[in-house]
C-alpha positions as CSV (number, residue, x, y, z in Angstrom):
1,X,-10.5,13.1,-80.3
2,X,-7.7,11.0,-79.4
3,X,-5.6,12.8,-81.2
4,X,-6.3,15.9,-79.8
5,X,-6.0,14.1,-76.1
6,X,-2.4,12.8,-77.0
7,X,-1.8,16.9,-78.4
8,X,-3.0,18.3,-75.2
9,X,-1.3,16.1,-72.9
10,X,1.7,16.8,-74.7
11,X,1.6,20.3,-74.4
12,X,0.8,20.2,-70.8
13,X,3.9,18.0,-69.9
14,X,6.1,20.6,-71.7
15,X,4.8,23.5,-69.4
16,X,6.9,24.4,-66.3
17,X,6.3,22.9,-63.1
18,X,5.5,25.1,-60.2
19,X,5.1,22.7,-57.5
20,X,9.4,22.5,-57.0
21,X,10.4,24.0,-53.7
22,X,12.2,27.3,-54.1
23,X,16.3,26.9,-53.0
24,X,16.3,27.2,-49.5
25,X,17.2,30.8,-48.4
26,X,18.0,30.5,-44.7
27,X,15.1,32.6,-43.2
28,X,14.2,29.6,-40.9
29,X,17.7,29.2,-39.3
30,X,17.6,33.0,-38.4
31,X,17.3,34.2,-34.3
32,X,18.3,30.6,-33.9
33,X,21.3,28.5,-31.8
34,X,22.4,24.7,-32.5
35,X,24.1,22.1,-30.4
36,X,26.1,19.8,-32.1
37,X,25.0,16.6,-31.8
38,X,27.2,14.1,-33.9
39,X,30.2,14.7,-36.3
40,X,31.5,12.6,-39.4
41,X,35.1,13.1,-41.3
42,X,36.2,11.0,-44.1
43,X,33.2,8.6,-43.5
44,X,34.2,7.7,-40.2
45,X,32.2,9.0,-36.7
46,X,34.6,11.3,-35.1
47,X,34.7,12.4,-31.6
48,X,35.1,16.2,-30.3
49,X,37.2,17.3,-28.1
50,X,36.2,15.8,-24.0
51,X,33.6,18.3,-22.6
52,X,33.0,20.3,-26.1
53,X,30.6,21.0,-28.0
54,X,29.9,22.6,-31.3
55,X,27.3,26.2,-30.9
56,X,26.3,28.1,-34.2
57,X,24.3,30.7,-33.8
58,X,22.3,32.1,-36.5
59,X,21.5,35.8,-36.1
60,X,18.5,38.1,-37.2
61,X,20.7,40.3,-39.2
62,X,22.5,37.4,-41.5
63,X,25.6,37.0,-39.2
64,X,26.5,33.6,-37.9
65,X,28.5,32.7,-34.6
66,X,29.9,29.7,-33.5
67,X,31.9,28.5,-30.6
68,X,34.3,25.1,-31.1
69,X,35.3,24.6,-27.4
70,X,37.5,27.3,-27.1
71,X,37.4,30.6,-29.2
72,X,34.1,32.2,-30.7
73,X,34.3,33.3,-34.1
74,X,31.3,34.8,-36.8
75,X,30.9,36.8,-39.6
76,X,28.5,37.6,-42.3
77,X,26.8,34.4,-43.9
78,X,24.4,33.8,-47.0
79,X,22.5,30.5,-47.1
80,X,21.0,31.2,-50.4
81,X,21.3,28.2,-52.9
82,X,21.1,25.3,-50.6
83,X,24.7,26.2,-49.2
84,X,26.2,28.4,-46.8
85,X,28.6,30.8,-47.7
86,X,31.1,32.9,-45.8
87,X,34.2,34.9,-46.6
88,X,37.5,33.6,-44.8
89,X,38.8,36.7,-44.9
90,X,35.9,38.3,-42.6
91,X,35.2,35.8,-40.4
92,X,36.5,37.4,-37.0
93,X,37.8,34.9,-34.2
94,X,39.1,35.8,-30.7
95,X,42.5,34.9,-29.6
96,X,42.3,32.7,-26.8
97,X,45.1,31.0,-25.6
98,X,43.9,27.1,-25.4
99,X,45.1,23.5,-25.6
100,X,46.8,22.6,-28.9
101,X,43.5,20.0,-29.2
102,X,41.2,23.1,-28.7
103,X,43.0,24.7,-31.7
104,X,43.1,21.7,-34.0
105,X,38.7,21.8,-33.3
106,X,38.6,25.8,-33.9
107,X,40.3,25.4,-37.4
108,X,38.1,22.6,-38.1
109,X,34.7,23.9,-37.6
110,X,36.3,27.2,-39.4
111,X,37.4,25.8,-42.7
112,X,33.9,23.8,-42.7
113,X,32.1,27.2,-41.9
114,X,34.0,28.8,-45.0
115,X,34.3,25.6,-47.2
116,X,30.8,26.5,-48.9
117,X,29.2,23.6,-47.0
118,X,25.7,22.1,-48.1
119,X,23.0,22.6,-45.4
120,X,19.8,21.0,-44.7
121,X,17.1,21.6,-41.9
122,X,14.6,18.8,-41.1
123,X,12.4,19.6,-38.4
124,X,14.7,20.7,-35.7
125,X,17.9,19.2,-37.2
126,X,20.7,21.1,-39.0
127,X,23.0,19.5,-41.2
128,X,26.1,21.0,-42.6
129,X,27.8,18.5,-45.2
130,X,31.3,19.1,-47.3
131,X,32.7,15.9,-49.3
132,X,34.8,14.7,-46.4
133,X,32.7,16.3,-43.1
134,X,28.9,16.0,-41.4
135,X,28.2,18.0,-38.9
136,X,24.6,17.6,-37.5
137,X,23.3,20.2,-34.9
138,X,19.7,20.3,-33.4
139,X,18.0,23.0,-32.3
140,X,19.1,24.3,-28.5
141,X,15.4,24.5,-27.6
142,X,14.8,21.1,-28.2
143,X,18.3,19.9,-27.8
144,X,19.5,21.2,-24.5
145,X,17.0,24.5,-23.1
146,X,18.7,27.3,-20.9
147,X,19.0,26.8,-17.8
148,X,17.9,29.0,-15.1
149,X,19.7,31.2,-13.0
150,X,18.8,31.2,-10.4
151,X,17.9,27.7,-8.1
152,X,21.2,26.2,-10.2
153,X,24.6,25.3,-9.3
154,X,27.1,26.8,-11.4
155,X,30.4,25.2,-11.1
156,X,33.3,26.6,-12.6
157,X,35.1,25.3,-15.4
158,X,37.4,27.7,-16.6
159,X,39.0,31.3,-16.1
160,X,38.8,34.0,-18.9
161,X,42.0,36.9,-18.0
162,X,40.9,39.0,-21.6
163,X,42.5,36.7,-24.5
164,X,43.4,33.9,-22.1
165,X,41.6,30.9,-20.7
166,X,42.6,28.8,-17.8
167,X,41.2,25.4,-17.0
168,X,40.3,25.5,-12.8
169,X,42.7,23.0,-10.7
170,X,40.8,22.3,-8.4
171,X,38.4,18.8,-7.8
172,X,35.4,19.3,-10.2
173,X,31.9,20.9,-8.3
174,X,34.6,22.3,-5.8
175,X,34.2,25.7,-7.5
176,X,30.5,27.0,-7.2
177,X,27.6,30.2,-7.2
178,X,24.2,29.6,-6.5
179,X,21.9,32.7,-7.3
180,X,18.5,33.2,-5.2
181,X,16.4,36.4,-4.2
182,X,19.1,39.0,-5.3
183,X,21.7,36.9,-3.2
184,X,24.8,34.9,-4.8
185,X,26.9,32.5,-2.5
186,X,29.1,29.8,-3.3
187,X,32.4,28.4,-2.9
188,X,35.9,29.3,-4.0
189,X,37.3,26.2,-3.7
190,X,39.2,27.5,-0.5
191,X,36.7,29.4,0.9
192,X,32.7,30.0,0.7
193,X,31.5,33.3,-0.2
194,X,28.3,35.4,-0.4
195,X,26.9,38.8,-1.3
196,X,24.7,40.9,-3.2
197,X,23.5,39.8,-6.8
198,X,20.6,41.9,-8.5
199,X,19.9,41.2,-12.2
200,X,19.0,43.6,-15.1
201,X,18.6,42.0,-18.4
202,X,21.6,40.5,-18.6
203,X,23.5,42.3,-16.2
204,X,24.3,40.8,-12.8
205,X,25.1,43.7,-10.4
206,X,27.4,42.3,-7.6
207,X,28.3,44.1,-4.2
208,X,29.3,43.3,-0.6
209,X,30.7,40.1,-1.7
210,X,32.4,38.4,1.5
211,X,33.9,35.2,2.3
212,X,35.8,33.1,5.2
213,X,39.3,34.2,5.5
214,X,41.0,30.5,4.9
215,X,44.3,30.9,3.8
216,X,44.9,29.7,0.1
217,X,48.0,29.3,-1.2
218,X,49.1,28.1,-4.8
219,X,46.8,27.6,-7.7
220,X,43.5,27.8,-5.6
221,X,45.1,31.4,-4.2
222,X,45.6,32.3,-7.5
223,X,41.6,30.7,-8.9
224,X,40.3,32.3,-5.7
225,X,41.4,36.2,-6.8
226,X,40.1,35.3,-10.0
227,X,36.8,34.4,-8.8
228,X,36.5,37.3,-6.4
229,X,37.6,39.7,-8.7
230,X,35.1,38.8,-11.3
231,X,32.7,39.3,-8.8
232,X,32.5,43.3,-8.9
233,X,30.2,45.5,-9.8
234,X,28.1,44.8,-13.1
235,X,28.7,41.6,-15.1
236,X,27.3,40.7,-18.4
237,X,26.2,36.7,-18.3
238,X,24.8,34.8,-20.7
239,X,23.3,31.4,-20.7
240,X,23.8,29.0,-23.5
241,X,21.8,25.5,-22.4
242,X,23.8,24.1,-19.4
243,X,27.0,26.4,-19.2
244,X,26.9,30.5,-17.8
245,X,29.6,32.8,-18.8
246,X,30.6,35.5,-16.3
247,X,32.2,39.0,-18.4
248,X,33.4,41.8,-16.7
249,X,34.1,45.6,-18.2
250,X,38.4,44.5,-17.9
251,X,37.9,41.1,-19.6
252,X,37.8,39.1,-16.4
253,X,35.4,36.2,-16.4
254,X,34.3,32.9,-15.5
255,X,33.0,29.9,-17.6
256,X,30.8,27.9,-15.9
257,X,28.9,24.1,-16.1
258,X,25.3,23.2,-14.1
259,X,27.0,20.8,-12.1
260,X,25.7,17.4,-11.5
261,X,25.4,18.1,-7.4
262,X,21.9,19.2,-6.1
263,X,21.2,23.1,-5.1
264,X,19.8,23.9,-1.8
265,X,17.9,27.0,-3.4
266,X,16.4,24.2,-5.5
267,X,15.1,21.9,-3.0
């Protein structure tokens, strides 16, 4: 008998194990959007670029789609293996014009993003890891939810003229739209405006859009027609945590930031 124990036990220890947990595949990461949270080269914490912040997106039909401060970029992705995968050569970017410091961040998060990082999802947390760069992202539900539309203030960061973005001159908060029962008003930074705003999805419709006729001269002439004439007619928007972006049909636009200053329509 104890030789037949020692026999048996053997033979059990030499079958395969089925406990193991399969390579991870990335069905949990899909229909899903991460914040970056913190960022490690060479070892070392490293800190992004002032009012940045890493979004990768991970879509339904295998695609990925990040934003590094500046441009957006995506392509196809597989996650199969414990690592993410994705061809240089058809990962798509825009061409934005932005700071040479928002261009030194793009091409970093891109040559992670096609360096075959290792990834990891605990709970809520993403980690993508390369020998020399950590980047952890959390969930955008848990990290930092969407805001609503309407009863916010949306200040306005930046200026999109197709493939161009331009920071706004003028004091931060100065530039504004408030949306409340089909209304949008708000300020220029010269002078305050108002009108029509009826949403569809994510559409914005606008019409009858007025403001005071303060004359504006310089760079808050120039941000003034750029607010205005993003305000026509139907708008896509979209809502990622705390920041809006305004499209139009021609490629004008408007980025914009829940500012810090309290909303009427919310009070």
């Amino acid at each position: 008998m104890p030789l037949l124990t020692v026999l048996l036990l053997g033979a059990c220890a030499q079958q395969p194990s089925d406990t193991g947990a399969p390579a991870p595949d990335g069905a949990q990461l899909a229909g899903r959007t991460f914040l970056s949270t913190g960022l490690v080269r060479d070892g070392k914490p490293s800190e992004l670029v002032k009012g940045t912040r890493i979004t990768l997106t991970v879509h339904p039909d295998g695609r990925i789609g990040a934003i590094a401060g500046c441009n957006s970029m995506g392509g196809a992705a597989d996650f199969t293996g414990g690592k993410l995968h994705v061809d240089g050569a058809s990962l798509a970017t825009t061409e934005m014009g932005c700071s040479p410091e928002l261009h030194a961040q793009d091409k970093m998060i891109s040559d992670l993003l096609t360096a075959d990082p290792r990834w990891d999802l605990n709970g809520d947390v993403l980690t993508l890891r390369t020998d020399t760069v950590q980047l952890t992202l959390q969930d955008q539900e848990s990290a930092d939810p969407d805001r609503p539309l309407a009863g916010t203030r949306w200040s306005v960061e930046s200026t999109v003229d197709k493939d161009s973005v331009s920071s706004v001159p003028a004091k931060p908060g100065g530039v504004y739209l408030e949306f409340a029962d089909g209304k949008v008003t708000g300020s220029t930074g010269c002078n305050r405006l108002g009108g029509n705003a009826v949403v569809n999805g994510d559409k914005i419709t606008f019409s009858g859009i007025f403001s005071t006729r303060r004359a504006c001269s310089g760079d808050l002439g120039t941000l003034e027609r750029a607010v205005l004439k993003t305000l026509r007619g139907e708008v896509t928007y979209k809502i990622t945590a705390d920041r809006l972006e305004l499209t139009g049909a021609d490629g004008q636009g408007l980025q914009l930031r829940v500012s810090a200053a309290p909303s009427p329509a919310a009070s």
